[in-house]
C-alpha positions in Angstrom: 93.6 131.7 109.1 95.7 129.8 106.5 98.8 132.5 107.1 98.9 130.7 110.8 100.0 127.1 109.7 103.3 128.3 108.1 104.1 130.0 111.6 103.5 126.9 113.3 103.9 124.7 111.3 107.5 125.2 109.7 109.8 122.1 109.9 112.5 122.1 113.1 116.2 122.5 111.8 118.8 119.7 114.0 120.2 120.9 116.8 122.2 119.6 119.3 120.0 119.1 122.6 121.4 119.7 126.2 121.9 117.0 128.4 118.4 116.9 130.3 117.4 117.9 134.1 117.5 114.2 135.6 119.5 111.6 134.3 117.6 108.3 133.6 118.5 104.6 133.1 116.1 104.0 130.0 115.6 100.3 131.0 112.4 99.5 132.5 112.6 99.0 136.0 115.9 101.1 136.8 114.2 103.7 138.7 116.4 105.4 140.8 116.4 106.7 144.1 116.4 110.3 142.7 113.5 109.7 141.0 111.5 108.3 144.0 112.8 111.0 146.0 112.8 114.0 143.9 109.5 116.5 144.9 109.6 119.1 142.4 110.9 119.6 138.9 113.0 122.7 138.8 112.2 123.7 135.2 108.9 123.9 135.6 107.6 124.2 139.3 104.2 124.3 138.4 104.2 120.9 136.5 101.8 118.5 138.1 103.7 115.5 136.8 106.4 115.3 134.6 107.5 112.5 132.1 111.0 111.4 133.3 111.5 109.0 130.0 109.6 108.4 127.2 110.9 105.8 124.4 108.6 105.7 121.4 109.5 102.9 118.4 107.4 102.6 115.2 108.2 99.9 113.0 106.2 99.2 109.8 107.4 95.3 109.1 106.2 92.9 106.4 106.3 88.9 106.7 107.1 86.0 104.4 103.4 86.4 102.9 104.3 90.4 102.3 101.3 91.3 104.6 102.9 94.4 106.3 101.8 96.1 109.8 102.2 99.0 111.9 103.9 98.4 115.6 104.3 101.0 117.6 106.3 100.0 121.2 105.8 102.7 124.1 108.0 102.5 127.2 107.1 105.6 129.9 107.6 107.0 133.4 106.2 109.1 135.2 106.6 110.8 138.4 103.8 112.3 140.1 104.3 115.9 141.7 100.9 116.9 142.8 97.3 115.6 143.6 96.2 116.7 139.7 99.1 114.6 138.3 97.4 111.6 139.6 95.5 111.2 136.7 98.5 110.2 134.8 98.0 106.7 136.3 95.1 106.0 133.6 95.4 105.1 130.6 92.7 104.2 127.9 93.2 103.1 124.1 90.5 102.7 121.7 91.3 100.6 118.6 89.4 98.8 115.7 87.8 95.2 115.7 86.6 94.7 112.9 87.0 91.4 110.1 88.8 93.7 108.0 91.0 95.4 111.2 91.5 93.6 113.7 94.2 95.6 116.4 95.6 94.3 119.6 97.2 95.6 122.2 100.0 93.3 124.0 102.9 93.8 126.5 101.4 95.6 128.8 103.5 96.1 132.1 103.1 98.7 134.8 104.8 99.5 137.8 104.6 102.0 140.8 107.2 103.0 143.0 107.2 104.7 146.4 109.1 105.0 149.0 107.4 103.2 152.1 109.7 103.4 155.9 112.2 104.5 154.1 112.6 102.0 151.7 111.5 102.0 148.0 108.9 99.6 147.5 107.6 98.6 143.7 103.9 97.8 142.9 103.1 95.9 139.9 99.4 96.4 138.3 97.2 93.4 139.1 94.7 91.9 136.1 92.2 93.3 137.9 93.0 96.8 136.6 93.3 96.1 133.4 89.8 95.9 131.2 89.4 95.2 127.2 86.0 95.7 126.7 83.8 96.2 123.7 83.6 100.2 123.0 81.3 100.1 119.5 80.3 97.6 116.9 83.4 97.8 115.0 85.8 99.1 117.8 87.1 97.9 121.4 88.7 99.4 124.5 91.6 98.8 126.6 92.3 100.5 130.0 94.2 100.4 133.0 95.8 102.1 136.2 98.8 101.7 138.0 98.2 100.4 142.2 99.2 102.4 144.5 99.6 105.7 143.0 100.1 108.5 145.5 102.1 111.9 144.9 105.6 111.2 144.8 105.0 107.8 143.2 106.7 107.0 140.0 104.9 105.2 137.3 106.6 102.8 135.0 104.5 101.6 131.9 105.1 99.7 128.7 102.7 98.1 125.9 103.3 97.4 122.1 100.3 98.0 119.6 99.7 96.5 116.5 97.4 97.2 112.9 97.1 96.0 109.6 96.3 99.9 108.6 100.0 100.1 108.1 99.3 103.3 105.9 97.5 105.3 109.0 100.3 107.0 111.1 99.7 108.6 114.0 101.4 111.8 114.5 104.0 111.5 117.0 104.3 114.1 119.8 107.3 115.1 120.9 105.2 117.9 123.2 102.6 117.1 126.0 101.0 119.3 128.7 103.2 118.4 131.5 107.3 118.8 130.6 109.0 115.9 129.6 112.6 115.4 130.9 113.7 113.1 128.3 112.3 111.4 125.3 113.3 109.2 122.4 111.4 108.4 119.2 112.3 105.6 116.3 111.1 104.6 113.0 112.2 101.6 111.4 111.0 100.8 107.7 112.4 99.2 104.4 113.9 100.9 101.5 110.4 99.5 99.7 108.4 101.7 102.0 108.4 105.3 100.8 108.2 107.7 103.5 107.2 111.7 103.8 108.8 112.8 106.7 107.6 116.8 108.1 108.8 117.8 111.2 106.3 120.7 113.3 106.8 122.8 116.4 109.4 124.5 118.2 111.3 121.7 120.5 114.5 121.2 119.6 115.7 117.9 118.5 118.9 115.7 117.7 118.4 113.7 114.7 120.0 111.0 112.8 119.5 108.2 109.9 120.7 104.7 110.5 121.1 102.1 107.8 121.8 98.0 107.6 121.3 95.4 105.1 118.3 93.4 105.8 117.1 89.9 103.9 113.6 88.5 104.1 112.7 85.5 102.7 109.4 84.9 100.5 107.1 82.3 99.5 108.7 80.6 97.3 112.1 80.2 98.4 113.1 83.4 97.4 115.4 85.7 99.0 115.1 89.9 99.0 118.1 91.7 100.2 116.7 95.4 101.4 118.1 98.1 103.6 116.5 99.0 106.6 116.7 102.5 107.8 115.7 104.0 111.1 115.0 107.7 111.9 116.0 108.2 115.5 115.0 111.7 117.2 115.8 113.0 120.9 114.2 115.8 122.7 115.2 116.5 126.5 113.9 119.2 129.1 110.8 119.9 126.7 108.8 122.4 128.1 105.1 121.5 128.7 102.0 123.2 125.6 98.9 123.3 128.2 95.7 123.4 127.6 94.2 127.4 127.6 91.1 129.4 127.9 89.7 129.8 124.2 91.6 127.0 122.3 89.2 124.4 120.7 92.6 121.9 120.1 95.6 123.0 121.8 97.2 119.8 121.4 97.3 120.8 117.5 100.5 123.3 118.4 102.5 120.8 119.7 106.0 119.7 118.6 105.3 116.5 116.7 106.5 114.5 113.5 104.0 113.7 110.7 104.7 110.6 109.1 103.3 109.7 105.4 103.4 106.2 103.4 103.7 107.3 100.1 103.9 103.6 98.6 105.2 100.4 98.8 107.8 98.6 96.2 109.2 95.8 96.2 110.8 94.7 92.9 109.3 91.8 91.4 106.8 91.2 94.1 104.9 94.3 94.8 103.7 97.8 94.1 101.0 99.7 95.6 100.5 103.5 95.1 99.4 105.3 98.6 99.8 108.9 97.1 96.7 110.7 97.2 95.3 113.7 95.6 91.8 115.3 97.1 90.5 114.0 93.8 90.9 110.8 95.2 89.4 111.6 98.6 86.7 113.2 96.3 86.2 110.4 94.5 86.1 107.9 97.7 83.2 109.8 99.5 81.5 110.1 96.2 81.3 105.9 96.3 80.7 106.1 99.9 77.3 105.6 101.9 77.6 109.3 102.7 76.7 110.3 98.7 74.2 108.0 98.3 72.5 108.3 101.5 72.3 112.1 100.7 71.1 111.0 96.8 68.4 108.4 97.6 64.7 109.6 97.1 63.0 109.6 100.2 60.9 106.3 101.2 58.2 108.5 102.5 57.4 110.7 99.5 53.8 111.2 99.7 53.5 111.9 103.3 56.4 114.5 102.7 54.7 116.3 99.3 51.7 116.5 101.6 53.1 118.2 104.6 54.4 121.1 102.6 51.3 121.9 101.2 50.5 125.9 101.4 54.4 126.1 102.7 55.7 129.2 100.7 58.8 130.0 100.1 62.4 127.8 99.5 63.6 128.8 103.5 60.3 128.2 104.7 59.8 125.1 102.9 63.2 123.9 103.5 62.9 124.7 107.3 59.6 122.6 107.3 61.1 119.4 105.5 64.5 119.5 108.2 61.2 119.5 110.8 59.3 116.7 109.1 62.6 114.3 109.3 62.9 115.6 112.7 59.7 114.6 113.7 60.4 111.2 112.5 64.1 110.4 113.4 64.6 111.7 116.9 69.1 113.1 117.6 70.3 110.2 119.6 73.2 113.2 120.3 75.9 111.0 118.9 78.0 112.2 115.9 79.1 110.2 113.1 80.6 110.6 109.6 78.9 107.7 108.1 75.2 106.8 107.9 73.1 104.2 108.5 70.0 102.5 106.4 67.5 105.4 106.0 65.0 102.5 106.4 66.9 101.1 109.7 67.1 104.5 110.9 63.0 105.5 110.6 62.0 101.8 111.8 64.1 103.2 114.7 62.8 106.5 115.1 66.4 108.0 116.2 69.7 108.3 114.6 72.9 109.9 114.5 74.0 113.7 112.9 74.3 111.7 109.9 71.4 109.5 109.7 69.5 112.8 110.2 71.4 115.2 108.1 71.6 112.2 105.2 67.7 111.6 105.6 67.0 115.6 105.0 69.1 115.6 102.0 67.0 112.6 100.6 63.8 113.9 101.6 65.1 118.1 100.3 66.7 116.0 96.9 62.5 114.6 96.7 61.5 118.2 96.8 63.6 119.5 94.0 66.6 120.9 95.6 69.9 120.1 95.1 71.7 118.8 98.5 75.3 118.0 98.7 77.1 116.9 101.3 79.9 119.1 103.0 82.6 117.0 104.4 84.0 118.4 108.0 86.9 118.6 110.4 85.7 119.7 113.4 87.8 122.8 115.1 87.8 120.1 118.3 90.0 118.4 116.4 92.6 120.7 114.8 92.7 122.8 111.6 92.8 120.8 108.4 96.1 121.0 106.4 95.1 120.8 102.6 98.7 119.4 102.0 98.5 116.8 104.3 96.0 114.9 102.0 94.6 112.0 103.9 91.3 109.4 103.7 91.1 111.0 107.3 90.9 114.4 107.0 86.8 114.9 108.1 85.0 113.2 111.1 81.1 114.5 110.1 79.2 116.2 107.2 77.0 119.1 107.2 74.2 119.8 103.3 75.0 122.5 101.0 71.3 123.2 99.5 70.8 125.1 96.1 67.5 126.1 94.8 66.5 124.6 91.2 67.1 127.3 89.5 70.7 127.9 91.1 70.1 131.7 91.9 70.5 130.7 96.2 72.5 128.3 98.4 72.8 127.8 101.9 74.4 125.5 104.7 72.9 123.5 107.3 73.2 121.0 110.1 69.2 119.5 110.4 70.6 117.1 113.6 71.0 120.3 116.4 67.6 122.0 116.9 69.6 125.2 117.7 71.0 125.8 114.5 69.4 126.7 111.1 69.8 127.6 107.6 73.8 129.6 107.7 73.4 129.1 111.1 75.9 126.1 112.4 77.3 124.8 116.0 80.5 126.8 116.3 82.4 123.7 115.6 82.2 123.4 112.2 83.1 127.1 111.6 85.7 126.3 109.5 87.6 127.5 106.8 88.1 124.7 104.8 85.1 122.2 104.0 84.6 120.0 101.4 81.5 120.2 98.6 81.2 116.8 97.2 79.3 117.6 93.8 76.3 115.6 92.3 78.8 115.0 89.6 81.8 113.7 92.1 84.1 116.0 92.2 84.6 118.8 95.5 85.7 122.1 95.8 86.2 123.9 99.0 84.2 126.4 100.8 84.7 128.8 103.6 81.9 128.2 106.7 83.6 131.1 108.8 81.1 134.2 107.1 77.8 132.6 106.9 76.3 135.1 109.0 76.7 138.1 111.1 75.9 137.3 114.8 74.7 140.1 117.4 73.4 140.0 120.9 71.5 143.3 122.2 70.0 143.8 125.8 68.2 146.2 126.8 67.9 147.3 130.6 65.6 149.6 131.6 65.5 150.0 135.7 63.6 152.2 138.3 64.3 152.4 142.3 61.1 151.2 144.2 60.1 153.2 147.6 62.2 150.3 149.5 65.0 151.1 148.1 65.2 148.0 145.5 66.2 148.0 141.5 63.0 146.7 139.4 63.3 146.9 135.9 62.9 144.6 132.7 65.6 142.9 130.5 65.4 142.2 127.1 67.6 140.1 125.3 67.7 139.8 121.2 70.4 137.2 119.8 71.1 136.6 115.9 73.1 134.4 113.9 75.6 132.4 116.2 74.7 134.1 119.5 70.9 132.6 119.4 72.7 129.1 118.2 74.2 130.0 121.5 71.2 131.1 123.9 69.1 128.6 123.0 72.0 126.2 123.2 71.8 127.7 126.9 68.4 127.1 127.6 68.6 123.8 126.1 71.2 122.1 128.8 68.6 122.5 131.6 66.2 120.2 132.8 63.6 122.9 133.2 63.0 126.5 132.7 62.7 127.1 136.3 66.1 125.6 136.6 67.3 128.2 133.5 65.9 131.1 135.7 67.5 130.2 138.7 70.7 130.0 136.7 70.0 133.8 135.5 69.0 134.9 139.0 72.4 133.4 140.8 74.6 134.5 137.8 73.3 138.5 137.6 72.1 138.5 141.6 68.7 139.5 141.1 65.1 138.0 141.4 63.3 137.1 138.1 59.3 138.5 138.4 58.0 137.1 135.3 59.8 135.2 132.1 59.4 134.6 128.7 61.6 133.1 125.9 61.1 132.9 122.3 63.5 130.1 120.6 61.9 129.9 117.3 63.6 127.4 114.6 65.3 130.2 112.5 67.9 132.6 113.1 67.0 134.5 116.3 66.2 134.3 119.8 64.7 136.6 122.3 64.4 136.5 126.1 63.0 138.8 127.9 62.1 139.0 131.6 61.0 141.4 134.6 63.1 141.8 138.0 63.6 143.3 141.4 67.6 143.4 143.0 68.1 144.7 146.2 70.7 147.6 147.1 72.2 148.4 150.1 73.2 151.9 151.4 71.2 154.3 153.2 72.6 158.1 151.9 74.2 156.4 148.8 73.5 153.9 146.4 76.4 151.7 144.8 74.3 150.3 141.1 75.7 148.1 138.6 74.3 148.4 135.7 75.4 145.5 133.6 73.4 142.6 134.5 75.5 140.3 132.0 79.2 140.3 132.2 80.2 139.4 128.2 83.6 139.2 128.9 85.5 137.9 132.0 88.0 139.3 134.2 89.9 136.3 134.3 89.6 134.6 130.9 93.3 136.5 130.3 95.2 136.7 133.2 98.1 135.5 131.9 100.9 138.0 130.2 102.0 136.1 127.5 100.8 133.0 125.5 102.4 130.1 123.5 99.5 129.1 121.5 96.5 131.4 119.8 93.5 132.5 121.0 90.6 130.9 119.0 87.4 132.3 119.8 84.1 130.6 118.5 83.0 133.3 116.1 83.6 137.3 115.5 80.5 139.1 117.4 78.8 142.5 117.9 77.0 143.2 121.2 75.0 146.2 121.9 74.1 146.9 125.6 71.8 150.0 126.8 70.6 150.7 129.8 68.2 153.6 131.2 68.2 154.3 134.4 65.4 156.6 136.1 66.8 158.4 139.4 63.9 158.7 141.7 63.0 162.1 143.4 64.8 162.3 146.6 67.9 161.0 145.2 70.7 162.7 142.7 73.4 161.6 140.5 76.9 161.5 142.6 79.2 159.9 140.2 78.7 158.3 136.6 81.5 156.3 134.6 83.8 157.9 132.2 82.6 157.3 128.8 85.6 156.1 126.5 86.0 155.0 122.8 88.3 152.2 121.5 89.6 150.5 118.4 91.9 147.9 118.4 93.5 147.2 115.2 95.8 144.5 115.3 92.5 142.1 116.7 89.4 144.2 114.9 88.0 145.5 117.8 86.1 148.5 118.9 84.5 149.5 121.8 82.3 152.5 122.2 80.6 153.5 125.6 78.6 156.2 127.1 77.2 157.1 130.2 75.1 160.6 131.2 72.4 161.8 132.5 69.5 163.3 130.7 66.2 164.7 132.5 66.2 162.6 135.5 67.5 159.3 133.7 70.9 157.8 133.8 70.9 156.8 130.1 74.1 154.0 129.6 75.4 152.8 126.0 77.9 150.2 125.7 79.0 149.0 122.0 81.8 145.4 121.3 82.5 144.5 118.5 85.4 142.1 117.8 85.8 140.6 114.0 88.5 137.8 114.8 88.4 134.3 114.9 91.8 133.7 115.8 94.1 135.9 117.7 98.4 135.0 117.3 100.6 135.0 120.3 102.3 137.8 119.2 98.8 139.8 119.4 98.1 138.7 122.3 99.0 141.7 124.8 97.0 143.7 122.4 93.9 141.5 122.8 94.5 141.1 126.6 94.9 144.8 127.4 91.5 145.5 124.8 90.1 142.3 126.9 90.5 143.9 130.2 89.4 147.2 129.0 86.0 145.7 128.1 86.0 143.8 131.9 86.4 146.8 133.3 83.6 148.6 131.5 81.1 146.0 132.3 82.1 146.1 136.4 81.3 150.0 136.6 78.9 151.5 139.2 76.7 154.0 139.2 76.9 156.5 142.7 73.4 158.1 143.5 73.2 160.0 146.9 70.1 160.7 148.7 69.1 164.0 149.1 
């Protein structure tokens, strides 16, 4: 995975950009009557909106007591082309209230225009609309939307946001999912503010470096004389990076700039030191409530000790301590990175992915293993660059768990009741974790091999005197495939509404139903069926009752970002047909065998018949979890293949 990020990630040379598909006045307000009018944007006729302007200024400013902050001013329109683009009126901002952060939003103006009887007729956003709202205990919301928003309209927006966390830059897109006709970006900051500047993507850009002498006066009657430099960037006519099947962050492949504060100094006055090494993430965690909620000893040792008595075995053991703290502290299904009081958290009797998973590692630590915490990014939010070193770099923890004597580790997640020792949500299949040590220090680990995962069914079907299908199914899942059936079952209110769902997915009538989700890693469903056929003198039969791939997950020819596929998988499928007397085999599918290469795939499939049975293997594997654009028509035409193989029918003909 790592030989991806130079592909995408390599910095944009300067080159001279076109003028752009619509000419725009960049003040607010002078919307003109092309923009009202226009109904489609040639460049991309597909586009359900498009951003005619977009002016984006960061400024990182200090004042007369050298207290510095961030402001970022945002100036946008937007026309509306279709029904869909309509969402492009809301807008929602999230930012931290807290006595150490406090953020505000200001500025904000917004403006529709339409044209009404031939005239062009501006809107501006009533109060009404807009809400600021408390969002957590440490965090408000701000939202609004543009009045009278129709397609056609054209939506004119402006705000300025402003934080003390001067240090925490946002990346800067230059790249959205609809096109954007014309954008600007600036960034303003002293001589005293060292900057790391990396450009990523493919849009092409104009760039230049402005400079002027600046003075600010200090406490104390002081004067410091400083130059003042401004990056300024234009894009025009950039195309749009849309979401896509299989992508668990497409937004990460966008064009965008990556800005870093290095440090701040100021001769005579100040100097502060933001570089950061992964030692000194290390080092922060370690001092964090994360470490010592995962070192404390648990509060409730006794009544642990005694409910592992005559458990054998360290997975065994291990499974029934994650089951005790489970049967305490109750998944409130909210993830967090930091935990809560352990005591807090039992009085309560629910908690968090980290209250849970920091609780376990107190109460395995009580036992006599030794439990670590293994900091995350989840794939939801975009592969982790190890160069772009940052106090933000995970959003949730997972336990490494060692025996005493050392001889056997594992990984788990003890909040989701699906997963298990090696066993995790497909989110945090990553690469690139972090071990935080008992001693401090972390080294990285790869989450991506922990298991192997396999699926096998097994059909076997008869024709009853009416001329139905009744048969049984048998499902067995491993590894990441029963994280994902039981997952499955889970997100029903019932299991009566879980059979319907298998009944109106594979067209068939479920008899009789069982299914085993022990905590561990396996599942197994198995259930009994009738399906009715039509036909008279022949008999059309499909034999797979589950479709593992879809015929439209691909359709598209070519792609701009990878495929990213939640983990590598092998399925086995068999099915045994017996062809009743009266009736004889007309036609049977052509058997074929397949390797892909360039994505690891193989498929192998058979279908004969064999003393008055209609015996059908069907063997996927495919060992990726990421497939490049470039391998993408290999993937799709493999893809298809496997569609195909899974849609074939079986002709019997009556006798």
């Amino acid at each position: 995975m790592r030989t991806l990020l130079p592909f995408f990630l390599a910095a944009v040379c300067t080159l001279s950009a076109a003028a752009q598909t619509i000419p725009v006045n960049p003040k607010f307000g002078a919307v003109s009557d092309h923009e009202v009018d226009m109904a489609v944007y040639e460049p991309d006729t597909s586009a359900v909106a498009v951003v005619l302007y977009r002016k984006y200024s960061l400024d990182i400013v200090f004042n007369f007591k050298l207290e510095i902050v961030q402001e970022v001013t945002v100036h946008e329109r937007i026309k509306i082309l279709k029904e869909a683009g309509k969402d492009y009126a809301d807008y929602s901002f999230v930012y931290s209230n807290t006595n150490s952060f406090k953020e505000y939003y200001s500025g904000v103006k917004v403006e529709t225009y339409n044209r009404e009887d031939g005239k062009v007729v501006k809107t501006k956003m009533s109060k009404k609309y807009q809400f600021d709202e408390k969002y957590s205990d440490t965090a408000r919301r701000l939202s609004f939307t543009a009045e009278n928003v129709k397609v056609g309209s054209v939506i004119e927006v402006a705000y300025k946001f402003t934080s003390p966390q001067f240090w925490s830059i946002d990346n800067i897109e230059f790249q959205q999912e609809i096109p954007i006709n014309e954008m600007d970006i600036d960034v303003g900051y002293a001589e005293y503010f060292q900057m790391n500047r990396n450009q990523k993507g493919a849009v092409r850009t104009e760039f230049r470096q402005d400079s002027s002498q600046q003075s600010l006066n200090v406490e104390g009657g002081h004067s410091v004389s400083y130059q003042m430099y401004r990056d300024v960037f234009k894009a025009v006519d950039v195309p749009a990076l849309r979401e896509d099947s299989y992508s668990f962050c497409p937004e990460q492949y966008r064009s965008q700039i990556l800005y870093d504060l290095s440090g701040v100094a100021i001769p005579g006055a100040v100097y502060r030191n933001y570089n950061r090494t992964w030692k000194d993430v290390d080092k922060a965690i370690a001092e964090s409530d994360i470490v010592s909620g995962c070192k404390a000893l648990f509060r409730e040792a006794k009544e642990l000790e005694a409910s592992l008595e005559g458990v054998e075995g360290d997975e065994a053991r291990i499974a029934a301590i994650r089951n005790y703290v489970l049967g305490k502290v109750e998944w409130d299904r909210n993830s967090r990175l930091v935990p809560e009081s352990a005591k807090e958290v039992l009085k309560k009797g629910s908690g968090s992915d980290a209250d849970i998973n920091a609780l376990t590692a107190s109460a395995l630590n009580t036992a006599g293993y030794l439990v670590e915490p293994v900091m995350v990014r989840r794939r939801g939010n975009g592969i982790l660059m190890n160069y772009h070193i940052t106090m933000n770099a995970f959003n949730t923890f997972i336990l490494r768990i060692t025996t005493q004597d050392g001889s056997q580790s594992w990984f788990l997640d003890a909040a989701r009741e699906e997963g298990c020792l090696n066993v995790l949500h497909p989110q945090f299949l990553v690469d690139q974790a972090r071990v935080i040590r008992k001693d401090g220090s972390g080294e990285w680990v790869d989450l991506t091999r922990l298991t192997r995962t396999r699926i096998l069914q097994a059909v076997k079907a008869s024709l009853a005197e009416d001329g139905s299908l009744e048969g049984t199914s048998r499902i067995q899942a491993s590894g990441e495939e029963a994280f994902a059936l039981k997952s499955q079952y889970n997100k029903f209110d019932s299991e009566d509404a879980f059979i319907e769902d298998i009944e109106n997915d594979e067209n068939l009538q479920v008899e009789s139903f069982t299914f085993d989700k022990p905590y561990g890693p396996v599942a197994g469903l198995n259930y009994t069926f009738t399906k009715e056929q039509s036909g008279e003198s022949m008999l059309y039969i499909h034999p797979f009752l589950s479709k593992f791939h879809s015929s439209t997950a691909f359709r598209k020819e070519s792609r701009d970002i990878p495929v990213e596929f939640p983990y590598p998988v092998d399925i086995s499928y068999t099915y045994l047909l017996t062809v009743p007397d009266g009736y004889a085999v007309e036609e049977l599918p052509e058997g074929t065998s397949l390797v892909c290469p360039p994505v690891d795939g193989r498929i192998l499939f058979q279908c004969k018949e064999i003393g008055g049975q209609v015996s059908l293997t069907y063997k996927f594997s495919l060992d990726r979890y990421m497939v490049l654009p470039s391998e993408y028509p290999d993937l799709r035409a493999f893809w298809e293949a496997a569609a195909g193989i899974e849609n074939c029918t079986i002709v019997l003909k009556k006798q």
